[in-house]
DODOLO-222610 format. One record per atom (N, C-alpha, C, O): x, y, z; atom name; residue number from 1; residue in one letter. Coordinates in nm, 3 decimals, always signed. Atoms other than C-alpha are relative to their C-alpha. Example, Ala and Ser with C-alpha at 12.3 -4.5 7.8 and 13.67 -1.06 7.14 Angstrom:
<lumtis>
+---------+---------+---------+------+-----+------+
:       x :       y :       z : atom : seq : type :
+---------+---------+---------+------+-----+------+
:  +0.089 :  -0.119 :  +0.000 :    N :   1 :    A :
:  +1.230 :  -0.450 :  +0.780 :   CA :   1 :    A :
:  +0.090 :  +0.120 :  +0.000 :    C :   1 :    A :
:  +0.194 :  +0.118 :  +0.066 :    O :   1 :    A :
:  -0.082 :  -0.119 :  -0.006 :    N :   2 :    S :
:  +1.367 :  -0.106 :  +0.714 :   CA :   2 :    S :
:  -0.077 :  +0.109 :  +0.073 :    C :   2 :    S :
:  -0.026 :  +0.220 :  +0.090 :    O :   2 :    S :
+---------+---------+---------+------+-----+------+
</lumtis>
This chain:
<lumtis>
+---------+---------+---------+------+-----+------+
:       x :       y :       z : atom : seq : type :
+---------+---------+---------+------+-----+------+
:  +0.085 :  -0.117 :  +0.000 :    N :   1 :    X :
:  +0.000 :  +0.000 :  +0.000 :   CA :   1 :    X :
:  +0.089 :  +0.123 :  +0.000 :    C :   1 :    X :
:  +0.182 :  +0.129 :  +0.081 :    O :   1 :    X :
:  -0.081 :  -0.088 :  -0.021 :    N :   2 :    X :
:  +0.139 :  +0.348 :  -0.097 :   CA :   2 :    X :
:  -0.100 :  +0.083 :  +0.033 :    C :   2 :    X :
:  -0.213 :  +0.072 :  -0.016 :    O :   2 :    X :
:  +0.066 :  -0.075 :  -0.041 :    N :   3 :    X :
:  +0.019 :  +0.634 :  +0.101 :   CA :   3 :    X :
:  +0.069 :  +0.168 :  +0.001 :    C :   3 :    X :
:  +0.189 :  +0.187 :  +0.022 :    O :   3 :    X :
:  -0.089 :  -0.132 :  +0.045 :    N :   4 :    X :
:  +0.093 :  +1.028 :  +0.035 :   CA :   4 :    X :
:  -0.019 :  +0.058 :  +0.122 :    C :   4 :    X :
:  -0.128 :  +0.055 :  +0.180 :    O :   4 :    X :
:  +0.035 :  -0.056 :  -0.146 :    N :   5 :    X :
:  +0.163 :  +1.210 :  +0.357 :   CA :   5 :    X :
:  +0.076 :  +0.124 :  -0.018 :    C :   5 :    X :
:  +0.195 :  +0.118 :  -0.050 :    O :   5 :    X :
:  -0.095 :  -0.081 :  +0.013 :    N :   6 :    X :
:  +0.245 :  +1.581 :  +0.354 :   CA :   6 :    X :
:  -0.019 :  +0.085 :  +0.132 :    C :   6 :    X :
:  -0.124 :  +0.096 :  +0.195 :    O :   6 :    X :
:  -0.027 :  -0.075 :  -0.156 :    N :   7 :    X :
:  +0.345 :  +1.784 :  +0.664 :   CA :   7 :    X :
:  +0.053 :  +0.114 :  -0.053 :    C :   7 :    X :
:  +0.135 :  +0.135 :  -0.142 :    O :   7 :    X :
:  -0.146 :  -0.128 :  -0.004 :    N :   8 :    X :
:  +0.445 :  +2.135 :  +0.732 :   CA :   8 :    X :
:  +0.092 :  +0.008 :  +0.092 :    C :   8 :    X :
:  +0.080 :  -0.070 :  +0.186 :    O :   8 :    X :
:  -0.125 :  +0.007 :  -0.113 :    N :   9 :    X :
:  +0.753 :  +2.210 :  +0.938 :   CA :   9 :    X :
:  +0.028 :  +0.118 :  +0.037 :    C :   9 :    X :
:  -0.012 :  +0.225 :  -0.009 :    O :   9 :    X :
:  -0.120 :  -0.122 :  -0.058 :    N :  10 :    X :
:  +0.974 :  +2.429 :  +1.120 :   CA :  10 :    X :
:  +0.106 :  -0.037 :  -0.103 :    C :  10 :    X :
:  +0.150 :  -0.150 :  -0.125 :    O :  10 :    X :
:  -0.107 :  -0.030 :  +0.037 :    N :  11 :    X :
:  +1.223 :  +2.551 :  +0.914 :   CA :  11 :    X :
:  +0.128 :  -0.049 :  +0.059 :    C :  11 :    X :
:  +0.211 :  +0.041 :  +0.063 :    O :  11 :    X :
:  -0.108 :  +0.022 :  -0.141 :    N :  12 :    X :
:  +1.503 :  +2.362 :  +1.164 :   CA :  12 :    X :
:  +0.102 :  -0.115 :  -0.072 :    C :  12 :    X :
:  +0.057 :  -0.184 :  -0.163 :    O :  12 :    X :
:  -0.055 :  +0.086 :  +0.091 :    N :  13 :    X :
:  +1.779 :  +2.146 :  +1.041 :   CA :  13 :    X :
:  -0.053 :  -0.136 :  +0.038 :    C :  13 :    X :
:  -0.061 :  -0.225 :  -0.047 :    O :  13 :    X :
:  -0.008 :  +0.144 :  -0.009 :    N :  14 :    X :
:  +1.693 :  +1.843 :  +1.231 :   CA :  14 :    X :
:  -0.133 :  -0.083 :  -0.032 :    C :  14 :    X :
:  -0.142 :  -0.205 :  -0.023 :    O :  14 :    X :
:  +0.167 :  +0.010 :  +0.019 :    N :  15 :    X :
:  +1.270 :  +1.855 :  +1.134 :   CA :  15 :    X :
:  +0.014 :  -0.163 :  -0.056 :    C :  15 :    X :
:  -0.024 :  -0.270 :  -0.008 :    O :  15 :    X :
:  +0.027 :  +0.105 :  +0.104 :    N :  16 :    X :
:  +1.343 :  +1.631 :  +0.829 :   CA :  16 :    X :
:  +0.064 :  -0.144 :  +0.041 :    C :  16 :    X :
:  +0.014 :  -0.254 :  +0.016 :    O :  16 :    X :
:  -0.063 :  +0.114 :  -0.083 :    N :  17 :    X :
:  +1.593 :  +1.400 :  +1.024 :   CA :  17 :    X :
:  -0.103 :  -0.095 :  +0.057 :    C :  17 :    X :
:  -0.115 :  -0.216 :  +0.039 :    O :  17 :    X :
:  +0.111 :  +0.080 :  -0.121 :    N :  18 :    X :
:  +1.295 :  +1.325 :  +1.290 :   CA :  18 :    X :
:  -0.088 :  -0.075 :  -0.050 :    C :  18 :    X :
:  -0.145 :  -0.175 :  -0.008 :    O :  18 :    X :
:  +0.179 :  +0.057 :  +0.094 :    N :  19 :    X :
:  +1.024 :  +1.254 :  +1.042 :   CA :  19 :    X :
:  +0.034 :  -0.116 :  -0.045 :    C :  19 :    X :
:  -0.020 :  -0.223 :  -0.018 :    O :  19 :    X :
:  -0.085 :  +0.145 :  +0.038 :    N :  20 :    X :
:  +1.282 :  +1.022 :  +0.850 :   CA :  20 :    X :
:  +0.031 :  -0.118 :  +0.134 :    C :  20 :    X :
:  +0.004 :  -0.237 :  +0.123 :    O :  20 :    X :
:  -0.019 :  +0.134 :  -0.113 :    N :  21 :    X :
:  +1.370 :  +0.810 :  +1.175 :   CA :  21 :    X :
:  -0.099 :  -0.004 :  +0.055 :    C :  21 :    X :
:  -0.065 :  -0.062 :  +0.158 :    O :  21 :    X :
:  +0.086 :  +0.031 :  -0.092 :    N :  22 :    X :
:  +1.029 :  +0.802 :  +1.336 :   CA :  22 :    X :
:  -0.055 :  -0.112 :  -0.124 :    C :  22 :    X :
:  -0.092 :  -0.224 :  -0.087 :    O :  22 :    X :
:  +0.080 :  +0.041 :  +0.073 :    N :  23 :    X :
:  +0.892 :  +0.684 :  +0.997 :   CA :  23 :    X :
:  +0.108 :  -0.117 :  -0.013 :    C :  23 :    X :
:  +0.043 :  -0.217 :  +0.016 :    O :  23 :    X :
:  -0.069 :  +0.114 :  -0.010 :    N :  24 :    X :
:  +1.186 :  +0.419 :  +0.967 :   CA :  24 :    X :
:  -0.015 :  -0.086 :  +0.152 :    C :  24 :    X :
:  -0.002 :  -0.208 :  +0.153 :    O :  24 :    X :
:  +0.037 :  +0.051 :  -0.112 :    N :  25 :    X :
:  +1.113 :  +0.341 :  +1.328 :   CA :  25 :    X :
:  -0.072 :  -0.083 :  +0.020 :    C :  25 :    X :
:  -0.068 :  -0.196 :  +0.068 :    O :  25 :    X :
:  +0.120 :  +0.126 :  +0.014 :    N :  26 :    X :
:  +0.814 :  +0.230 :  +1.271 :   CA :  26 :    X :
:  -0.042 :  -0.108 :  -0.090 :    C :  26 :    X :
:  -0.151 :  -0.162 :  -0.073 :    O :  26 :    X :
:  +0.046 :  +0.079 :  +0.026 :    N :  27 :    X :
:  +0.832 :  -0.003 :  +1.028 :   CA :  27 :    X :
:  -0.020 :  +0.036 :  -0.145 :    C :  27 :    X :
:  -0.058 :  -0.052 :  -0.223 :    O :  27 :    X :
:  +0.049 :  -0.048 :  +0.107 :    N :  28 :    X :
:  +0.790 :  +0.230 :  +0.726 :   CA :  28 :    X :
:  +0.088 :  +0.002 :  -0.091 :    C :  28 :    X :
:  +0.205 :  -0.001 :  -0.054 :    O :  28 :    X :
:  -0.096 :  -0.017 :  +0.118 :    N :  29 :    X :
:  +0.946 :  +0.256 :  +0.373 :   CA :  29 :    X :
:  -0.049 :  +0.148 :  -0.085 :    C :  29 :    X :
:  -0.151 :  +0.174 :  -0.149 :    O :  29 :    X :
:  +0.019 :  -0.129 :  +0.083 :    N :  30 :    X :
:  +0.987 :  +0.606 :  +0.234 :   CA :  30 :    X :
:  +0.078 :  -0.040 :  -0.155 :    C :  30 :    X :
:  +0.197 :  -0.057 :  -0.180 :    O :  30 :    X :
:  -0.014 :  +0.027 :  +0.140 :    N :  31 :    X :
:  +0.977 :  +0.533 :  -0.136 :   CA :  31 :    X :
:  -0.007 :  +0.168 :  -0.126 :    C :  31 :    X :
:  +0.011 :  +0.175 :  -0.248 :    O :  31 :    X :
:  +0.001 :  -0.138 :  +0.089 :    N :  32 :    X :
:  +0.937 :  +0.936 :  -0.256 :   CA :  32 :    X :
:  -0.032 :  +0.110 :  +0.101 :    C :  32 :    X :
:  -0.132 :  +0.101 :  +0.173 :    O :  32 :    X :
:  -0.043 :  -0.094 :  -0.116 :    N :  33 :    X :
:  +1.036 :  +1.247 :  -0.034 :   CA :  33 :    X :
:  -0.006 :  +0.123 :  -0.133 :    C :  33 :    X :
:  +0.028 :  +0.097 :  -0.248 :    O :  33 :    X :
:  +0.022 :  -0.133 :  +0.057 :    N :  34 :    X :
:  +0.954 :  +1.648 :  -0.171 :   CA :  34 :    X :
:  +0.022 :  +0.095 :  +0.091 :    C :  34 :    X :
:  -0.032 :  +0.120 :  +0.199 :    O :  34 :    X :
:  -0.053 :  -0.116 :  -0.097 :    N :  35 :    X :
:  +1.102 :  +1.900 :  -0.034 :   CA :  35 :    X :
:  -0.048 :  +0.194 :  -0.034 :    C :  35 :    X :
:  -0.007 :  +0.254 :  -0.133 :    O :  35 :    X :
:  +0.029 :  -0.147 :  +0.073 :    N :  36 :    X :
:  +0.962 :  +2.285 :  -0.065 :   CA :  36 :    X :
:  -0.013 :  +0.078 :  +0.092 :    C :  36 :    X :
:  -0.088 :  +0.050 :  +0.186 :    O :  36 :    X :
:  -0.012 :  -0.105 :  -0.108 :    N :  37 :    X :
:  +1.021 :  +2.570 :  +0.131 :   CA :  37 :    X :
:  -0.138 :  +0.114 :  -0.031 :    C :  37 :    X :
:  -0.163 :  +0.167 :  -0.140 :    O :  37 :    X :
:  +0.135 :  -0.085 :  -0.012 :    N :  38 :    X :
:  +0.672 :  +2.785 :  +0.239 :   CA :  38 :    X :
:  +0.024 :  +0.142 :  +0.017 :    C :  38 :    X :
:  -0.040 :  +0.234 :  -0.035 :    O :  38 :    X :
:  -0.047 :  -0.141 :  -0.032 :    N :  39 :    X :
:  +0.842 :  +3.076 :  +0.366 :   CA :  39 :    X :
:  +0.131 :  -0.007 :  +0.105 :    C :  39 :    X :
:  +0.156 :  -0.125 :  +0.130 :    O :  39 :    X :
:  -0.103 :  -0.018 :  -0.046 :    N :  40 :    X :
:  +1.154 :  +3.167 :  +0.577 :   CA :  40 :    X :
:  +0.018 :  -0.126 :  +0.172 :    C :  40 :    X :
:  +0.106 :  -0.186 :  +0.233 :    O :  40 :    X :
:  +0.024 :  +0.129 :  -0.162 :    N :  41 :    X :
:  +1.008 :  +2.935 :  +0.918 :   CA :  41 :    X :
:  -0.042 :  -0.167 :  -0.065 :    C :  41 :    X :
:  +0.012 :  -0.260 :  -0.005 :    O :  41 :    X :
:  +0.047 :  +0.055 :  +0.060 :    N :  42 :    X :
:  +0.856 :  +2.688 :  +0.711 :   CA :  42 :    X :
:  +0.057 :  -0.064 :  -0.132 :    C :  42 :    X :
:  +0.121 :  -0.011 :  -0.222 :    O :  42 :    X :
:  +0.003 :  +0.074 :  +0.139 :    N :  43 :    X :
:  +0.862 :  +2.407 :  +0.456 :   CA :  43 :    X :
:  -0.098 :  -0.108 :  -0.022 :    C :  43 :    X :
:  -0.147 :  -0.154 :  +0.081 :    O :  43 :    X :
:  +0.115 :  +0.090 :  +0.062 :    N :  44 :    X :
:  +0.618 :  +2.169 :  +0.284 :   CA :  44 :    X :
:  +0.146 :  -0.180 :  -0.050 :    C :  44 :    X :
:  +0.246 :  -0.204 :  -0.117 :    O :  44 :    X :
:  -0.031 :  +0.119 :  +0.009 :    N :  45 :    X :
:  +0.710 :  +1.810 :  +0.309 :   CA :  45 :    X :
:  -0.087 :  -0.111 :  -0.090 :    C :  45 :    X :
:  -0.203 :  -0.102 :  -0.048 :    O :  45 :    X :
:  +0.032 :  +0.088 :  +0.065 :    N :  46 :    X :
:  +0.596 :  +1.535 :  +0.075 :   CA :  46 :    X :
:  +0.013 :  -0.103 :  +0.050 :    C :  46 :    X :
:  +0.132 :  -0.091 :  +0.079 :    O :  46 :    X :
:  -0.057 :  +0.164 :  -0.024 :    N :  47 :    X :
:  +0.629 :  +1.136 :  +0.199 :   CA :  47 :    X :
:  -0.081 :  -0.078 :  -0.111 :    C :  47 :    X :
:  -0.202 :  -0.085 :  -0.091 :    O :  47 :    X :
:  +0.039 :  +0.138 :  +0.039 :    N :  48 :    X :
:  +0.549 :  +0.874 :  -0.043 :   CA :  48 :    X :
:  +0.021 :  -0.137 :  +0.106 :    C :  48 :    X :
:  +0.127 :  -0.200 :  +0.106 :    O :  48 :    X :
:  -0.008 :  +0.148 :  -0.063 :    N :  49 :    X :
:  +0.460 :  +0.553 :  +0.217 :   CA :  49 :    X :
:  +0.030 :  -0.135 :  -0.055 :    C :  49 :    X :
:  -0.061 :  -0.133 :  -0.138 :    O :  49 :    X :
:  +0.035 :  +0.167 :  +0.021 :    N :  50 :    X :
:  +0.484 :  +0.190 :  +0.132 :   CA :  50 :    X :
:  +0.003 :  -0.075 :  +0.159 :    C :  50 :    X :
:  +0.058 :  -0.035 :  +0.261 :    O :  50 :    X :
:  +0.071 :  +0.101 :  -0.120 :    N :  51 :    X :
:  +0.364 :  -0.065 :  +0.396 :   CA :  51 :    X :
:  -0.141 :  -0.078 :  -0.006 :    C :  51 :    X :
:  -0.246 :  -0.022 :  -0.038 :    O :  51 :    X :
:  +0.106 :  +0.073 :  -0.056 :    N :  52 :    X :
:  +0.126 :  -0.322 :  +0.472 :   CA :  52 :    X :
:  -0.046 :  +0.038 :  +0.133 :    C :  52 :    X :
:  -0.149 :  -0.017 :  +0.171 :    O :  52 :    X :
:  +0.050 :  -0.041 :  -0.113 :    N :  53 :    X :
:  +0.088 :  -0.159 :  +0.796 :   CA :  53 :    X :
:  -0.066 :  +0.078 :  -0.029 :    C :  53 :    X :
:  -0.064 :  +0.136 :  -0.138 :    O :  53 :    X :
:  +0.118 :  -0.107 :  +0.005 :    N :  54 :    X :
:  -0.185 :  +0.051 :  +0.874 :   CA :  54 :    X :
:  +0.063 :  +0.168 :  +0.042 :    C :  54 :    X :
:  +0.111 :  +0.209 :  +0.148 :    O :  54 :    X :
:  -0.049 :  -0.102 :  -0.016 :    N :  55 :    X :
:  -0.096 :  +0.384 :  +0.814 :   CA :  55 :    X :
:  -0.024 :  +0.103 :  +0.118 :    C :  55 :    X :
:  +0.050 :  +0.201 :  +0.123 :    O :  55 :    X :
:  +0.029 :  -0.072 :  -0.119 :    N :  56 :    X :
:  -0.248 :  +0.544 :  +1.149 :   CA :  56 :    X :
:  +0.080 :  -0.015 :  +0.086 :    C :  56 :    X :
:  +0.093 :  +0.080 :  +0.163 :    O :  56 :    X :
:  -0.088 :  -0.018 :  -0.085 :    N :  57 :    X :
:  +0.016 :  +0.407 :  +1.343 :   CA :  57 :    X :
:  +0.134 :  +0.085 :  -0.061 :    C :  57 :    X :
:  +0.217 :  +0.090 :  +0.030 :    O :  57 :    X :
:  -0.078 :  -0.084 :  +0.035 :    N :  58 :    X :
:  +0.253 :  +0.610 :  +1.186 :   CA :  58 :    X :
:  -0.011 :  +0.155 :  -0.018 :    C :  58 :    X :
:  +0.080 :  +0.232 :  +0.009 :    O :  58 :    X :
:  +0.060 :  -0.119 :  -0.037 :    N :  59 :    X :
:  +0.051 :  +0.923 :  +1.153 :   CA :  59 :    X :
:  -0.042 :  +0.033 :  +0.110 :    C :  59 :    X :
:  -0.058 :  +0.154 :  +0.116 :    O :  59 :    X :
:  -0.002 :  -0.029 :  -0.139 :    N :  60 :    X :
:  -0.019 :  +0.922 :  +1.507 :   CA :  60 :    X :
:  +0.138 :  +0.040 :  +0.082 :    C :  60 :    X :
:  +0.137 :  +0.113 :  +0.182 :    O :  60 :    X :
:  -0.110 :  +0.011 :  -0.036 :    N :  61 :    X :
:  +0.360 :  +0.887 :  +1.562 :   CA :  61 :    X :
:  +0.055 :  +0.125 :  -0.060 :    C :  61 :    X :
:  +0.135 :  +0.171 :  +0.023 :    O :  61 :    X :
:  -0.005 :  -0.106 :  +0.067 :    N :  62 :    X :
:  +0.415 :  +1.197 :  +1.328 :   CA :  62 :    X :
:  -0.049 :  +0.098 :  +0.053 :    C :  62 :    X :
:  +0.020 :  +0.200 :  +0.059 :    O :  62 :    X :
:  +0.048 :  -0.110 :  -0.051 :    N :  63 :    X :
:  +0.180 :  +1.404 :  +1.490 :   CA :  63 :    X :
:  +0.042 :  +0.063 :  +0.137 :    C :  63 :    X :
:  +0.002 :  +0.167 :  +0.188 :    O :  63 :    X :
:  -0.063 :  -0.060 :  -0.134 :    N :  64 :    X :
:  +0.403 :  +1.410 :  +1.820 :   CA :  64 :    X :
:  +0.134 :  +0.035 :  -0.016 :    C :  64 :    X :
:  +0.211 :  +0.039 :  +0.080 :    O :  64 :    X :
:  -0.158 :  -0.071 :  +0.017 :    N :  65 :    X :
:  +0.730 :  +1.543 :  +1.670 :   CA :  65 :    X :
:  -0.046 :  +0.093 :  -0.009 :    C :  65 :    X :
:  -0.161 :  +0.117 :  -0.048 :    O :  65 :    X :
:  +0.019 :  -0.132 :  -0.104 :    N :  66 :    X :
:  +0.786 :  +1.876 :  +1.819 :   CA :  66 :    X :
:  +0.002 :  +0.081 :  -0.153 :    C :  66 :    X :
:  -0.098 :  +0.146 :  -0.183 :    O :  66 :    X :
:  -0.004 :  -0.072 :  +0.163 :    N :  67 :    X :
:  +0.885 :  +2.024 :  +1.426 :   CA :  67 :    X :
:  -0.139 :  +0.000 :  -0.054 :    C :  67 :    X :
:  -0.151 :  +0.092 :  -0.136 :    O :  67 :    X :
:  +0.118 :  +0.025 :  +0.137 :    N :  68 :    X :
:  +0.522 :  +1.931 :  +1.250 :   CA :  68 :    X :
:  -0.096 :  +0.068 :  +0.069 :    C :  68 :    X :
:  -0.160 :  +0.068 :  +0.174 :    O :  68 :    X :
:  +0.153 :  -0.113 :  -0.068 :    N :  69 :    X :
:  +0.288 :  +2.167 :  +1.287 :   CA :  69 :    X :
:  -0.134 :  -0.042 :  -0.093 :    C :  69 :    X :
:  -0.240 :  -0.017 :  -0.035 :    O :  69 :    X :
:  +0.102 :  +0.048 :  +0.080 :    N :  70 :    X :
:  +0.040 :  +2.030 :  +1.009 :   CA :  70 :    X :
:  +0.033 :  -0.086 :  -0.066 :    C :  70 :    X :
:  +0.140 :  -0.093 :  -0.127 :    O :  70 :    X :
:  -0.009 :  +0.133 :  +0.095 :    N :  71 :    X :
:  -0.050 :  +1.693 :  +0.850 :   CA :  71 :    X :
:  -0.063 :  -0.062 :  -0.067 :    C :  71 :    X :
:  -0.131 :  -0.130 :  +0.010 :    O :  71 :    X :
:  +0.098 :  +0.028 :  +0.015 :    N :  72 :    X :
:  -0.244 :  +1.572 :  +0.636 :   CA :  72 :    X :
:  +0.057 :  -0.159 :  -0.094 :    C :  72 :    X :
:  +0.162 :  -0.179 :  -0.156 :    O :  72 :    X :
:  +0.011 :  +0.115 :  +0.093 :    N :  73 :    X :
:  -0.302 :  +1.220 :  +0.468 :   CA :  73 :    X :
:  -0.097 :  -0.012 :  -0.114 :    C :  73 :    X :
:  -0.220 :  -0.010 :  -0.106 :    O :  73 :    X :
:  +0.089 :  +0.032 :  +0.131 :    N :  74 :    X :
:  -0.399 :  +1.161 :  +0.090 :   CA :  74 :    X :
:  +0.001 :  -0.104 :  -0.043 :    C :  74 :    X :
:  +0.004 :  -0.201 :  +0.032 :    O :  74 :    X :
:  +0.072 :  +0.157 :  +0.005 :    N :  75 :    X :
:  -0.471 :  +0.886 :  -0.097 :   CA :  75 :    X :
:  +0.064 :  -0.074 :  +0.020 :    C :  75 :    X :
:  +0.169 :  -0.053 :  +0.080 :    O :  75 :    X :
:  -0.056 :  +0.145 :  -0.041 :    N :  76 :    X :
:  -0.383 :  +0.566 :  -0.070 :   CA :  76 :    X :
:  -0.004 :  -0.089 :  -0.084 :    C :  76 :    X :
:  -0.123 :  -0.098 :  -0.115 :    O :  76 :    X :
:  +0.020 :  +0.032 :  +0.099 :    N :  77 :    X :
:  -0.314 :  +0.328 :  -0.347 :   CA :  77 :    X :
:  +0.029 :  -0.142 :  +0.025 :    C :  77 :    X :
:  +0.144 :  -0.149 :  +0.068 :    O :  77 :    X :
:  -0.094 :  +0.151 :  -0.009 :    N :  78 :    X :
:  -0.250 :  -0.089 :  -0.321 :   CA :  78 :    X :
:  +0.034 :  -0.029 :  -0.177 :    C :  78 :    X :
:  -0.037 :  -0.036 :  -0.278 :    O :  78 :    X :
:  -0.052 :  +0.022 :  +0.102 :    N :  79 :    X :
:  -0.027 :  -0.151 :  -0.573 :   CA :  79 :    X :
:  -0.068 :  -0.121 :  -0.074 :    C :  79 :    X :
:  -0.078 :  -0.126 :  -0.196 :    O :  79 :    X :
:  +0.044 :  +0.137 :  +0.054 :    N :  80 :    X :
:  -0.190 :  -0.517 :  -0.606 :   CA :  80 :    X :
:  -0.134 :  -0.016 :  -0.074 :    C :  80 :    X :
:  -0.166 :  -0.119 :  -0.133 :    O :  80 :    X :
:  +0.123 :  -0.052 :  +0.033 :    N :  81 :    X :
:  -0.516 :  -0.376 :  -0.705 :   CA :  81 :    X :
:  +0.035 :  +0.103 :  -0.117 :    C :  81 :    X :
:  -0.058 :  +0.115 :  -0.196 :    O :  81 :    X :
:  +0.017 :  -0.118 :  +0.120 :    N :  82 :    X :
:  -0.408 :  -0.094 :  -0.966 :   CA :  82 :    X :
:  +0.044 :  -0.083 :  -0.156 :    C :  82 :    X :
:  +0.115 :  -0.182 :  -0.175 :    O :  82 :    X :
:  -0.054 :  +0.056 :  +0.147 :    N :  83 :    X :
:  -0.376 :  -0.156 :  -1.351 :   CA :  83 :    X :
:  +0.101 :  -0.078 :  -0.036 :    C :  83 :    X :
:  +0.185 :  -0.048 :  +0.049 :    O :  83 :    X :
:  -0.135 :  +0.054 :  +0.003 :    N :  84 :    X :
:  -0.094 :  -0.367 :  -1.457 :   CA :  84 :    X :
:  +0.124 :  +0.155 :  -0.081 :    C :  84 :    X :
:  +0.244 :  +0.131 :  -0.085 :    O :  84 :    X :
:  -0.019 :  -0.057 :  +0.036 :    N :  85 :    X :
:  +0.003 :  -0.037 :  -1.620 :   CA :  85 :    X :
:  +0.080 :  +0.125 :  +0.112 :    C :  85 :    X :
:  +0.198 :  +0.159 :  +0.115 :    O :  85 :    X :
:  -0.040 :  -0.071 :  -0.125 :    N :  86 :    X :
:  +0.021 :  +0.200 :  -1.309 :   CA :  86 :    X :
:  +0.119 :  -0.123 :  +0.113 :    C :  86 :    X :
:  +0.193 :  -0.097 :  +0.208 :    O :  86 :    X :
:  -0.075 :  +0.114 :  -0.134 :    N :  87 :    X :
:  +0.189 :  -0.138 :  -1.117 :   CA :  87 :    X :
:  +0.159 :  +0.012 :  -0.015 :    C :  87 :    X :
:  +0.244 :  +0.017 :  +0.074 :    O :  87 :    X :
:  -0.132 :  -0.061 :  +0.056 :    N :  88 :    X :
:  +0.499 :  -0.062 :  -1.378 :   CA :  88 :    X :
:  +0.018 :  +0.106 :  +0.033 :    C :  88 :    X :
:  +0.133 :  +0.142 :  +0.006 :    O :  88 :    X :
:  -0.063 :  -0.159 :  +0.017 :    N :  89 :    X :
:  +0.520 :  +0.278 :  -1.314 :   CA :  89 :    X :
:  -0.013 :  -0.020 :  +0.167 :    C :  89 :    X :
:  +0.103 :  -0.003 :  +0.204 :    O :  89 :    X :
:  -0.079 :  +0.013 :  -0.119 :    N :  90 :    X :
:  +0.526 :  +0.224 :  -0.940 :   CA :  90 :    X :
:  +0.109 :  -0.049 :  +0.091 :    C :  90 :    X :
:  +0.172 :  -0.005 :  +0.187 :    O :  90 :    X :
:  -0.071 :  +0.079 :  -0.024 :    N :  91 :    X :
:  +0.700 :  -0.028 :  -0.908 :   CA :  91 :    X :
:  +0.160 :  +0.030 :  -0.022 :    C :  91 :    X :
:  +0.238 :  -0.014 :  +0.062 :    O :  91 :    X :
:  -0.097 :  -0.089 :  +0.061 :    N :  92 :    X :
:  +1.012 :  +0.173 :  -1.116 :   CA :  92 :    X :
:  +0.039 :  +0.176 :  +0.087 :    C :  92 :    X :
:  +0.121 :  +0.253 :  +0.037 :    O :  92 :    X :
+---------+---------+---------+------+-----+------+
</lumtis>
């Protein structure tokens, strides 16, 4: 299952560090990371998920690093279920 998770941050060097080891912590595979700065405090984070785990335990775990001030979760895709068409292009 891939799941799109984007957060805003503190501008701080170690934000992106935290997010990366909580989300390896738990179990998770970051398969596509976006990086974009909002303004001078601030940046816009991207995660592409993969996991068979249920993505709430990880968004719960996200929502208590001291850096993330907003989070939101979009869709959600099982690779095993999409076109054989989209399965190549994720899979790559």
């Amino acid at each position: 299952m891939h799941t799109i998770v984007t957060l805003l941050v503190d501008h701080h060097p170690i934000a992106i560090e935290r997010i990366l080891q909580v989300t390896r912590y738990r179990g998770f595979t970051v398969t596509g990371l976006k990086l974009s700065r909002e303004d001078t405090c601030q940046q816009n984070v991207t995660l592409e998920i993969a996991s068979d785990r249920n993505i709430e335990l990880l968004i719960n775990q996200l929502a208590k690093v001291y850096h993330v001030m907003e989070l939101k979760v979009g869709a959600s895709l099982d690779i095993n279920q999409a076109e054989p068409a989209m399965q190549q292009a994720i899979a790559h």
